[in-house]
Short mmCIF file of the C-alpha atoms (twelve columns), coordinates in Angstrom:
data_MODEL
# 
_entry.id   MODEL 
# 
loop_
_atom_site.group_PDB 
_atom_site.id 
_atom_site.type_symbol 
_atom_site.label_atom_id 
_atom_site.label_alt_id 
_atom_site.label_comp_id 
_atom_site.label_asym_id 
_atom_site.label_seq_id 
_atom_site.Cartn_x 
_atom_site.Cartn_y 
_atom_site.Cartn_z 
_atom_site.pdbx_PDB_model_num 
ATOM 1   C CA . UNK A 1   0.000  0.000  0.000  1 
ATOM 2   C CA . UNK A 2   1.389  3.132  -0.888 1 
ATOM 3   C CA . UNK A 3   0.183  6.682  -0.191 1 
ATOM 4   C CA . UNK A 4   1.085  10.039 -1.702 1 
ATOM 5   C CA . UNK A 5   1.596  13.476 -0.240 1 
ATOM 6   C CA . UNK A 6   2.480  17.107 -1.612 1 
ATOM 7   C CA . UNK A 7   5.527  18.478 0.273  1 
ATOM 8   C CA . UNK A 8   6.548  21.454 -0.593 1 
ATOM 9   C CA . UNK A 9   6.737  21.511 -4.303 1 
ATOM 10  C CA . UNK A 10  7.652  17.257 -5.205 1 
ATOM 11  C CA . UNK A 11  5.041  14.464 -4.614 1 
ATOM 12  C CA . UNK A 12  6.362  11.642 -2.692 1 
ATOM 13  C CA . UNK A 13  5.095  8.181  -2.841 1 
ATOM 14  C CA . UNK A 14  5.990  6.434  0.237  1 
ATOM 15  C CA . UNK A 15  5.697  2.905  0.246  1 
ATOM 16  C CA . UNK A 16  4.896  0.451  3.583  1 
ATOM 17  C CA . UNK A 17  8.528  -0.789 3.713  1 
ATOM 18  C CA . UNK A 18  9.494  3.651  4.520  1 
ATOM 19  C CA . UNK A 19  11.127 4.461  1.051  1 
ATOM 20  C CA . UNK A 20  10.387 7.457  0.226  1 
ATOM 21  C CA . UNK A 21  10.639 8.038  -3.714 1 
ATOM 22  C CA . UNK A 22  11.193 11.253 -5.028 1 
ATOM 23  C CA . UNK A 23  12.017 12.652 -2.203 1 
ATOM 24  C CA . UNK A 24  15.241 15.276 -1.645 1 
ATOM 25  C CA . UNK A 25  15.709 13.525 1.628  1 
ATOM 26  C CA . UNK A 26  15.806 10.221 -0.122 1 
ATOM 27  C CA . UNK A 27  18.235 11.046 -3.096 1 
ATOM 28  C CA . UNK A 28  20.554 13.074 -0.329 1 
ATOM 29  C CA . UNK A 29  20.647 9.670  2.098  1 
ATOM 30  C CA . UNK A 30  21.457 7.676  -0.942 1 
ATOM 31  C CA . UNK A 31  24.206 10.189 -1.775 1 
ATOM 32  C CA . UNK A 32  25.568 10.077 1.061  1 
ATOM 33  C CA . UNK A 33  26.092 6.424  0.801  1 
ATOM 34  C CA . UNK A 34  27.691 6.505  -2.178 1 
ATOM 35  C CA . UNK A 35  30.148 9.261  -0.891 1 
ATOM 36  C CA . UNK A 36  31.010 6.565  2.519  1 
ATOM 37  C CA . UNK A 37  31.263 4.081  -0.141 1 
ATOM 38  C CA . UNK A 38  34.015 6.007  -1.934 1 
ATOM 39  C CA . UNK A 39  35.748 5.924  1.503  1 
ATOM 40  C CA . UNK A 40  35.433 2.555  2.266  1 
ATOM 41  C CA . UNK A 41  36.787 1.316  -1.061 1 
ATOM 42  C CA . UNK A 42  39.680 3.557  -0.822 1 
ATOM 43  C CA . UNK A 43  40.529 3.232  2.933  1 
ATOM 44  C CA . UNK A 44  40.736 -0.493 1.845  1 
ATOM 45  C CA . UNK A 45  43.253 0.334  -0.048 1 
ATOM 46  C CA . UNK A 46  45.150 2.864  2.177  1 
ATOM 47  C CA . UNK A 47  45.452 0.352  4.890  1 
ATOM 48  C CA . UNK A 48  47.854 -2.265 3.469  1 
ATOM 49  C CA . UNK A 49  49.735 0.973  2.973  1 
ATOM 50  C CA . UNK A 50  49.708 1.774  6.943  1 
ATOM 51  C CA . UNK A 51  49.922 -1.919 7.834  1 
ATOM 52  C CA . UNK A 52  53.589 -2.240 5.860  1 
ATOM 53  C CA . UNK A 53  54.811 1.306  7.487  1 
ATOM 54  C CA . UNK A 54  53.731 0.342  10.988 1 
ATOM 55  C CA . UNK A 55  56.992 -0.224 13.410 1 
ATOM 56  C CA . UNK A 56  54.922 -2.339 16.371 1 
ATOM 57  C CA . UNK A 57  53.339 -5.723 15.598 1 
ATOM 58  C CA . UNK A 58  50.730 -4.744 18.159 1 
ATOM 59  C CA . UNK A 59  49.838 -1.953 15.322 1 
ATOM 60  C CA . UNK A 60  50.310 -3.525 11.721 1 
ATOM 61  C CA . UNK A 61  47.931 -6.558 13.419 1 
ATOM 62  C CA . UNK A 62  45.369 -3.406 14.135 1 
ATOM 63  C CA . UNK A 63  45.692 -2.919 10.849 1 
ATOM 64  C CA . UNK A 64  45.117 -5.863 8.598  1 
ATOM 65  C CA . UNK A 65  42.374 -6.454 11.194 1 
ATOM 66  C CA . UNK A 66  40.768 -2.998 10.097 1 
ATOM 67  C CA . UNK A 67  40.819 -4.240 6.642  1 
ATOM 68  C CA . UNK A 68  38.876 -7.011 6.810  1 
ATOM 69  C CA . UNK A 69  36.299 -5.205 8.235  1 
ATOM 70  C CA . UNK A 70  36.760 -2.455 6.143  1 
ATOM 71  C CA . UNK A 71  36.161 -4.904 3.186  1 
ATOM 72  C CA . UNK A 72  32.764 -6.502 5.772  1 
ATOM 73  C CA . UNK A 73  31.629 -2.596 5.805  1 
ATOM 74  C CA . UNK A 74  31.647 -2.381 1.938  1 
ATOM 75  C CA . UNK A 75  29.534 -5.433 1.813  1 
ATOM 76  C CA . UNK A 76  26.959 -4.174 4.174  1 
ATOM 77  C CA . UNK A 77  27.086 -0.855 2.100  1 
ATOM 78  C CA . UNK A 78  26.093 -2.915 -1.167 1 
ATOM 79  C CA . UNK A 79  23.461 -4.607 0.452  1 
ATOM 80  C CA . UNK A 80  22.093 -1.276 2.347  1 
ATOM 81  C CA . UNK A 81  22.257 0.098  -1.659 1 
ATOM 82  C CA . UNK A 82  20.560 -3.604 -2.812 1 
ATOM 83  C CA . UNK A 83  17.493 -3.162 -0.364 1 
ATOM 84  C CA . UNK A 84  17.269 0.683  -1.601 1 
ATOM 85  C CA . UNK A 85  17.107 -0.739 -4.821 1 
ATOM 86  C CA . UNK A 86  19.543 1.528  -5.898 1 
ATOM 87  C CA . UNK A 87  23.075 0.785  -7.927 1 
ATOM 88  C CA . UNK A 88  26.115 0.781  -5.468 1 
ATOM 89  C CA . UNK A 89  28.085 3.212  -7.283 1 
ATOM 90  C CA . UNK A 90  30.863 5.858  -5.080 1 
ATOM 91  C CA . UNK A 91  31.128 9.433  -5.452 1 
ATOM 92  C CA . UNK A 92  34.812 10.523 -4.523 1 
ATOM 93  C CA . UNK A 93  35.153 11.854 -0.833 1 
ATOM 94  C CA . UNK A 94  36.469 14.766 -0.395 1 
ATOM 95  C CA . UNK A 95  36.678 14.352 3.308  1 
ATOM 96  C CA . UNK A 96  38.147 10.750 3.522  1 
ATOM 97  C CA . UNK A 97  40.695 11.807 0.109  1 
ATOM 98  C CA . UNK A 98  42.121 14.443 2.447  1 
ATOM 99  C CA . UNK A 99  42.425 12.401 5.384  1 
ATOM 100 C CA . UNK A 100 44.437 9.669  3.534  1 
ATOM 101 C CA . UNK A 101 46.443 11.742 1.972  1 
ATOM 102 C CA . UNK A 102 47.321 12.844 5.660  1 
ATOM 103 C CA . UNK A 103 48.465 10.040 6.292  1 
ATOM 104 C CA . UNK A 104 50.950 9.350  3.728  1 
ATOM 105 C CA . UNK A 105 52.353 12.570 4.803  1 
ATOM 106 C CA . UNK A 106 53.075 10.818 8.465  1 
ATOM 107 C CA . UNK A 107 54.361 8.456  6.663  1 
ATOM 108 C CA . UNK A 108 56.683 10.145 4.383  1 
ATOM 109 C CA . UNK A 109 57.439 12.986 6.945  1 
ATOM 110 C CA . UNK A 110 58.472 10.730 9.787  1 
ATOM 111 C CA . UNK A 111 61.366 7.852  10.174 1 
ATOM 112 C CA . UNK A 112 60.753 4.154  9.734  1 
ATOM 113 C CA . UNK A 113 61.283 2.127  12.345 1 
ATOM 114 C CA . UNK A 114 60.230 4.605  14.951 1 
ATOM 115 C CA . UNK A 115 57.320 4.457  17.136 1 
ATOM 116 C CA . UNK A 116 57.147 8.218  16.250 1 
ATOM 117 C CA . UNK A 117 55.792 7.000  13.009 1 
ATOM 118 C CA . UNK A 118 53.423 4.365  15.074 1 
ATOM 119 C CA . UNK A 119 51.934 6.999  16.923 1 
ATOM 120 C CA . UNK A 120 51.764 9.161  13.736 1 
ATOM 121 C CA . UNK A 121 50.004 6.748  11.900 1 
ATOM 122 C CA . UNK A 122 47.499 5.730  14.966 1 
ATOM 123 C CA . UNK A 123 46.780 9.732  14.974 1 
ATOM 124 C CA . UNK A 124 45.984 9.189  11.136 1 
ATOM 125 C CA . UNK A 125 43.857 5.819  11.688 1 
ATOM 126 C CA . UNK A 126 41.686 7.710  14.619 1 
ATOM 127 C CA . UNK A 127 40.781 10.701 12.594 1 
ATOM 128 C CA . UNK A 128 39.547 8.279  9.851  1 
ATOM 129 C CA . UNK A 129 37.399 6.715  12.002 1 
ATOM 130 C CA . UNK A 130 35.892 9.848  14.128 1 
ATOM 131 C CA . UNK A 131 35.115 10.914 10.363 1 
ATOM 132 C CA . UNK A 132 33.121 7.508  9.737  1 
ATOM 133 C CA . UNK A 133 31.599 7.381  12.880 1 
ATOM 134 C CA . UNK A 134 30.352 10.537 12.349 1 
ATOM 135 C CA . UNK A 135 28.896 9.876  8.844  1 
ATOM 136 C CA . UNK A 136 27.413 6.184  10.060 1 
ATOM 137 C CA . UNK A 137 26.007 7.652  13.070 1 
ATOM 138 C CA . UNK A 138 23.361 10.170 11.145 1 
ATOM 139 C CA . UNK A 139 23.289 7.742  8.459  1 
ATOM 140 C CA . UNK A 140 21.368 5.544  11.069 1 
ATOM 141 C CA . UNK A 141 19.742 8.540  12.282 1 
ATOM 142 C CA . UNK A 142 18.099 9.048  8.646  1 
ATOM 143 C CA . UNK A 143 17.392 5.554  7.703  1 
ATOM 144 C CA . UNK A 144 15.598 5.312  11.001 1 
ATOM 145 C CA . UNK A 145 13.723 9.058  10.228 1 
ATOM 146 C CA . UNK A 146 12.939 7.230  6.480  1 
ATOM 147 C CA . UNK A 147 11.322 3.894  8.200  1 
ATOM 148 C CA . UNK A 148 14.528 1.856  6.881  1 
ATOM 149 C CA . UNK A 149 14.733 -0.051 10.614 1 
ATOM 150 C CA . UNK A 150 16.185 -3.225 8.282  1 
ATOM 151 C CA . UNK A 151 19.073 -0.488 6.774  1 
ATOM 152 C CA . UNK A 152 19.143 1.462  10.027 1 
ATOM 153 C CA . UNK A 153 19.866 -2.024 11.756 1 
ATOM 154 C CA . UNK A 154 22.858 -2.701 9.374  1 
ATOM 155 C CA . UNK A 155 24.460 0.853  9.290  1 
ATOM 156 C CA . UNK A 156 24.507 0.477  12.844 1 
ATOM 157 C CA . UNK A 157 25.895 -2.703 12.730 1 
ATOM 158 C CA . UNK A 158 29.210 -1.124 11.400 1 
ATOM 159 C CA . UNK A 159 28.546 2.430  13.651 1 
ATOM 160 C CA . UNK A 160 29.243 -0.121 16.529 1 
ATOM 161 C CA . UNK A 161 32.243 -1.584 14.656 1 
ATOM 162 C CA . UNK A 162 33.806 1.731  13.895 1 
ATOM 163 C CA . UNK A 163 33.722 2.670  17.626 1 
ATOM 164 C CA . UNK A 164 35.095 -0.337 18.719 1 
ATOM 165 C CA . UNK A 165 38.122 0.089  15.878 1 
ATOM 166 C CA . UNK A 166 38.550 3.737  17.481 1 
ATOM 167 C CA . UNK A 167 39.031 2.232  21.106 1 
ATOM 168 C CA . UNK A 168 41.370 -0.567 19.806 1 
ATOM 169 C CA . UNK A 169 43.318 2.068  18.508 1 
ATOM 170 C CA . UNK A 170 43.479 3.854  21.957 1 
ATOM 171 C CA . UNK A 171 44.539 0.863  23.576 1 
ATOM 172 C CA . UNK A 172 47.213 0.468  21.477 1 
ATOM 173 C CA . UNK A 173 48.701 4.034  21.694 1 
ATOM 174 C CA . UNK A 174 48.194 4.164  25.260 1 
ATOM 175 C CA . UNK A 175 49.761 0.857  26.113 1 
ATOM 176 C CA . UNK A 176 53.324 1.589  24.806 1 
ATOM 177 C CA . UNK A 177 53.817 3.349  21.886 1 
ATOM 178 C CA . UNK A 178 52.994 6.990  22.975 1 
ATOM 179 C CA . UNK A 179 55.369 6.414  25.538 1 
ATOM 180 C CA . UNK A 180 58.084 5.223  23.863 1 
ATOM 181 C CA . UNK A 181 57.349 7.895  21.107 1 
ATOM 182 C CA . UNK A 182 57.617 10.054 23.558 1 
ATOM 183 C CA . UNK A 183 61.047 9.202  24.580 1 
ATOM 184 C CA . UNK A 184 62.505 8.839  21.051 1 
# 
């Protein structure tokens, strides 16, 4: 069952399951996917990258385990896109393009082998994710404001994740390598 209402000057048609078509909200949620998308596919990318100039085991181990769920958080984003019947297609980040390229500038800017560089790159890694938690957090928010409990559910899913990958990170800094960075 579907029912239609005037809002401002576009018709919607909003359907039982929440979707609203035609909507501005609608088409700026969906673009906003496709912009964490973007960052998703990339950070994938960056974090081999981080994971090879990493000093501490501790913090290359942080790392590949941040890709694999980096690559689990691109699969959730093709499904929320599946279930908005909508293609999963990426619109470039400027936010997330910036932040990596902060971080090969840690990289390049400090020495390897140092746990200057660790702490450098953990600084890098944090901001990343304070940027995604930020975008999955109203991204819940929406689907939840659109009806989308089943998308809300799974955007949540990796809000949760993101947090815990921001404390990890913490623990890790905090347990020896600002410290020693410190010292260096």
């Amino acid at each position: 069952m579907a029912t239609t209402t005037k809002i401002g000057t576009k018709a919607q048609t909003k359907t039982k399951t929440g979707k609203m078509e035609n909507s501005e909200f609608h088409d700026f949620f969906v673009d906003e996917l496709k912009d964490i998308y973007w960052a998703e596919k990339h950070l994938v990318k960056a974090l081999p990258k981080m994971k090879k100039a990493a000093t501490s085991p501790e913090l290359a181990t942080a790392f590949e385990k941040h890709t694999d769920e980096t690559n689990n958080h691109i699969s959730t984003l093709e499904k929320v896109f599946e279930l908005l019947e909508e293609k999963a297609q990426a619109k470039k980040c400027d936010a997330m393009e910036g932040l990596l390229k902060e971080a090969d500038s840690i990289i390049e800017d400090t020495d390897a082998g140092t746990l200057i560089r660790d702490a450098g790159l953990i600084l890098a890694a944090q901001k990343v994710e304070h940027y995604e938690i930020a975008t999955y957090g109203t991204l819940v928010v929406f689907a939840q404001n659109m009806g989308h409990s089943d998308i809300a559910e799974l955007l949540q899913t990796t809000l949760d994740n993101e947090k815990a990958t921001d404390v990890a990170l913490t623990t890790v800094a905090e347990s020896f390598i600002n410290e020693q960075a410190a010292s260096e």
